[in-house]
C-alpha positions in Angstrom: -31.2 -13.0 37.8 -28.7 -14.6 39.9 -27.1 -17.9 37.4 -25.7 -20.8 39.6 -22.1 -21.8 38.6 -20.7 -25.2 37.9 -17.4 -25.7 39.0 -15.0 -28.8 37.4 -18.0 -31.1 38.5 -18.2 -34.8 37.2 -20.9 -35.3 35.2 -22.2 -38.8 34.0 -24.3 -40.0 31.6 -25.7 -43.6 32.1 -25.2 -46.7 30.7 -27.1 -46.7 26.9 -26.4 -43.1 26.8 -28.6 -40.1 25.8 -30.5 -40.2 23.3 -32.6 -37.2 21.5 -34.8 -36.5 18.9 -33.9 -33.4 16.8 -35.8 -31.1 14.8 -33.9 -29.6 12.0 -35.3 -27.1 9.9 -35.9 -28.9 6.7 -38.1 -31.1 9.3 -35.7 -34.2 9.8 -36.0 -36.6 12.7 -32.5 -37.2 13.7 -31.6 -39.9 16.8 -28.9 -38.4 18.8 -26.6 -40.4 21.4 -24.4 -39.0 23.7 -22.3 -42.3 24.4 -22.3 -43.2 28.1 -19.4 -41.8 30.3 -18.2 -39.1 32.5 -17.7 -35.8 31.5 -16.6 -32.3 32.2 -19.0 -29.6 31.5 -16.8 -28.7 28.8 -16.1 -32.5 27.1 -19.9 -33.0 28.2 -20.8 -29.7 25.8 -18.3 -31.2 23.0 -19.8 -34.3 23.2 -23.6 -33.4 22.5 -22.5 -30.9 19.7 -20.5 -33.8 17.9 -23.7 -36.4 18.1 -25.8 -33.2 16.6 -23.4 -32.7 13.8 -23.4 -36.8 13.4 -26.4 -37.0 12.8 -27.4 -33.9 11.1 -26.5 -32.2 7.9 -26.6 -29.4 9.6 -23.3 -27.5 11.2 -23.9 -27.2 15.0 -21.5 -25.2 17.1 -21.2 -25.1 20.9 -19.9 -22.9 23.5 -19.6 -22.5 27.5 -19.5 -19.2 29.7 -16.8 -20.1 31.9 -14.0 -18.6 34.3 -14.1 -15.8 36.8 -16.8 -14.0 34.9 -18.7 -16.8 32.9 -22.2 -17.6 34.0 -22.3 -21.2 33.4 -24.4 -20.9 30.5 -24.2 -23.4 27.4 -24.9 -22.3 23.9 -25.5 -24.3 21.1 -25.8 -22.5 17.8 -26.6 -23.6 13.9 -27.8 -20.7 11.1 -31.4 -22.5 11.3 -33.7 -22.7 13.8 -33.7 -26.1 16.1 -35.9 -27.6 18.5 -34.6 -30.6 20.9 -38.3 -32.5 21.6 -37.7 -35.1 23.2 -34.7 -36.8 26.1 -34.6 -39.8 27.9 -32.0 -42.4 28.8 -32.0 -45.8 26.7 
């Protein structure tokens, strides 16, 4: 499967932010913002991994395939299962 590549792009997240609802395994609601700015894939990555670990218990790590032979693809990791239901702007 052929991955498109994001290259040092802008990337801007509106005024009020993002905000999610996360699932964590001992079945907590948690409201997540990603404060509104602009961001590098990378600080972008950072950013929603810090907002998970605010407002979890849970220890959320994150990491990006980058360089000559990185496919682009994000990966955000915690020992427990996680399910993100829900994203809008607000």
């Amino acid at each position: 499967m052929t991955v498109a590549r994001l290259e040092s792009q802008a990337l801007i997240v509106p005024t009020g932010g993002w905000v999610f609802d996360l699932l964590d395994d001992d079945g907590n609601h948690a409201g997540v913002t990603v404060a509104a700015g602009t961001y590098s894939p990378t600080t972008l990555l950072a950013a929603v991994v810090a907002a998970m670990n605010a407002a979890s218990a849970e220890d959320y790590t994150g990491s990006l395939s980058v360089g000559e032979a990185g496919d682009g693809t994000a990966t955000i990791a915690t020992a427990r299962p996680i399910q993100i239901l829900a994203s809008s702007a607000r």
